[in-house]
Residue frames as qw, qx, qy, qz and C-alpha x, y, z in Angstrom:
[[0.259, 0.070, 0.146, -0.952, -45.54, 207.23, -92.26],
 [0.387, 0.333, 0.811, -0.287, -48.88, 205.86, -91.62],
 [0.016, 0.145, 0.655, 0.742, -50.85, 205.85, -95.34],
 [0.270, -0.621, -0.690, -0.254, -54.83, 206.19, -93.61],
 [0.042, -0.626, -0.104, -0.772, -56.42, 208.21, -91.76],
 [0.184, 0.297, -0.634, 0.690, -56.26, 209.36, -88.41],
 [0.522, -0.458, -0.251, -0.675, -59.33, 208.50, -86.10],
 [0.271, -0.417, 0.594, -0.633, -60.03, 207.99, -82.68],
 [0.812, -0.185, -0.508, -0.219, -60.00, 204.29, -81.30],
 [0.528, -0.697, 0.266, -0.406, -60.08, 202.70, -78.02],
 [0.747, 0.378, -0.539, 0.096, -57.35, 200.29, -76.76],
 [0.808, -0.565, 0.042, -0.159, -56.02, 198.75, -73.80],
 [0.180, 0.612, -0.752, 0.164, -52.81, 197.47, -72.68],
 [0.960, -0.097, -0.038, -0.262, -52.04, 193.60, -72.28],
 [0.304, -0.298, 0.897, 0.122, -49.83, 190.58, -71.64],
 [0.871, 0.125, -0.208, -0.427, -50.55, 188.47, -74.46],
 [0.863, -0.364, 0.186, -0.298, -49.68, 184.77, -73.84],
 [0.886, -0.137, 0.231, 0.378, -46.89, 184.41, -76.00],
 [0.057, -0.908, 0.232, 0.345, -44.54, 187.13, -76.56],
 [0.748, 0.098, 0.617, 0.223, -43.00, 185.27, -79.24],
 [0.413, 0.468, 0.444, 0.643, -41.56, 187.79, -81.80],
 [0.039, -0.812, -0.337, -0.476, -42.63, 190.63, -80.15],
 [0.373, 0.366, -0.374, 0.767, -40.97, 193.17, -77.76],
 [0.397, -0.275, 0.232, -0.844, -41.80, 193.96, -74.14],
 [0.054, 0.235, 0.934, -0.264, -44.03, 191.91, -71.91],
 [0.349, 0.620, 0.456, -0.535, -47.09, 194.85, -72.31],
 [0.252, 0.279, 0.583, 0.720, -48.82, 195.30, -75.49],
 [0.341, 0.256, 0.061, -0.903, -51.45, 197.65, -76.98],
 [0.112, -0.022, 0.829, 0.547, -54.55, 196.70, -78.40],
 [0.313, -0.242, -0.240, -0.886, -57.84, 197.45, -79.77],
 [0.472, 0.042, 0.615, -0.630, -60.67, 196.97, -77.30],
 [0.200, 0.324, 0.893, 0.239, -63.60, 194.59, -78.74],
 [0.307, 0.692, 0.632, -0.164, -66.42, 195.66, -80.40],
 [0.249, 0.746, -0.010, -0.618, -64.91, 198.07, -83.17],
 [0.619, 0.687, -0.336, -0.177, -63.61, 198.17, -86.73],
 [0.096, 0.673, -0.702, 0.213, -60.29, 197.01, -85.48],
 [0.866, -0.097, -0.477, -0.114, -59.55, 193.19, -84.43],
 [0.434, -0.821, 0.364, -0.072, -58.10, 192.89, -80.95],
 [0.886, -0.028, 0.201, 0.417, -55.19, 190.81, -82.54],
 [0.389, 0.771, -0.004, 0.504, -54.19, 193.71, -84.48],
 [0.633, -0.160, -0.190, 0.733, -50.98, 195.12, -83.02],
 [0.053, 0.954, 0.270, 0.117, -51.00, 199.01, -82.03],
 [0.553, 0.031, -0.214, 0.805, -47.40, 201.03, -82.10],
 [0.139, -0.883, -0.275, -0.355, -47.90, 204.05, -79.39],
 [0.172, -0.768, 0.463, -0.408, -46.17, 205.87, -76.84],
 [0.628, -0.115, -0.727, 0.252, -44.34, 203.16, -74.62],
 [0.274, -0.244, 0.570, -0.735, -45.30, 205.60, -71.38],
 [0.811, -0.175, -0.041, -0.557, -49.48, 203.70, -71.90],
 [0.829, -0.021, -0.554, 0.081, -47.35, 200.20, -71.22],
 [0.586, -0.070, -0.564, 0.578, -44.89, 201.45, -68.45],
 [0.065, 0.218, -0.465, 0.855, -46.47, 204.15, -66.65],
 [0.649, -0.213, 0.047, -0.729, -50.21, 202.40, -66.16],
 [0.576, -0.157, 0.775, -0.206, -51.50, 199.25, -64.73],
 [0.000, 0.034, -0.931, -0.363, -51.83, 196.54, -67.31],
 [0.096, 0.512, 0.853, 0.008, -55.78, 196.83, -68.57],
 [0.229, -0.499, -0.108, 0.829, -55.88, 200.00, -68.78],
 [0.389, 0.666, 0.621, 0.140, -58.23, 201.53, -71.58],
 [0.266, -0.370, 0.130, 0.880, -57.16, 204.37, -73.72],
 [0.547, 0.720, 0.414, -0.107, -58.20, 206.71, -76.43],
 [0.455, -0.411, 0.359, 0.704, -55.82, 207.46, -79.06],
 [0.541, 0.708, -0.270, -0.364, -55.74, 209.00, -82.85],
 [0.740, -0.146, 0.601, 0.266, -54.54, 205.96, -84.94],
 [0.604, 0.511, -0.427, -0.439, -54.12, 205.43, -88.50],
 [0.897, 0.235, 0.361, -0.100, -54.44, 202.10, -90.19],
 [0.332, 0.748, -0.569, -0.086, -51.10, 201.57, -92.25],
 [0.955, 0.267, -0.124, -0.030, -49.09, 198.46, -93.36],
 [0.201, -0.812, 0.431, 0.339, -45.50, 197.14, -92.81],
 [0.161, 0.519, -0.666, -0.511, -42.76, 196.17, -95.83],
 [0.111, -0.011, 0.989, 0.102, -44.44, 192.55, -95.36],
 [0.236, -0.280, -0.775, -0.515, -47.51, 193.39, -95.95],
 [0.315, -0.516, -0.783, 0.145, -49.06, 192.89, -92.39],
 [0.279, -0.796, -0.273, -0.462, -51.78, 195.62, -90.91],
 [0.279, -0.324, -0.522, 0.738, -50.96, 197.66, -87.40],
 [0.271, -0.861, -0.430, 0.028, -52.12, 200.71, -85.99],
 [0.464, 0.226, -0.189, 0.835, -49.68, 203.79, -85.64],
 [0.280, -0.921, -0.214, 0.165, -50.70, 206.31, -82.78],
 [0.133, 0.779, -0.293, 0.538, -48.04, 209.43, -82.95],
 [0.701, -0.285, -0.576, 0.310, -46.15, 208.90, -79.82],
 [0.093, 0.045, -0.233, 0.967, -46.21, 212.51, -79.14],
 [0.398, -0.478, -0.501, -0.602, -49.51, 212.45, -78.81],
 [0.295, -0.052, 0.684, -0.666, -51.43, 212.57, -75.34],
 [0.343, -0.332, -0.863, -0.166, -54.09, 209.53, -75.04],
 [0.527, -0.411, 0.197, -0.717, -56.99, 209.86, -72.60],
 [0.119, -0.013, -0.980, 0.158, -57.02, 207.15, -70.17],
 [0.523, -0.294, -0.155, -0.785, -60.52, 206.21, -69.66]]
């Protein structure tokens, strides 16, 4: 369960260049220019990877939370409904 608070950031779906450790050809990830680094991994609904074109800009409710190793993500609720923008 995500440990921060929920607030509304914008993200995008990618191919990053080396899928290396990481499931899935399409990721999520924050857009430039907020709080959020666009390395920073986002876990959300897998429909924003498989049911839009790749670039695609969303708006989701995240929270800022941690896994067992330590490292930083994003958690969106996958029941949630993004806004594609």
């Amino acid at each position: 369960m995500p440990k921060g608070h929920y607030e509304e950031v914008e993200v995008e779906s990618y191919i990053p260049a080396s899928t290396s450790g990481l499931h899935g050809e399409v990721h999520i990830r924050p857009v430039p220019g907020q709080r959020f680094p666009t390395t920073m991994h986002v876990s959300c609904s897998r429909s924003l990877k498989r049911d839009y074109p790749v670039g695609t800009r969303f708006i989701v409710l995240a929270a800022l939370t941690d896994r067992e190793d330590g490292s930083k993500y994003l958690y969106s609720n996958p029941r949630d409904q993004p806004r594609p923008i």
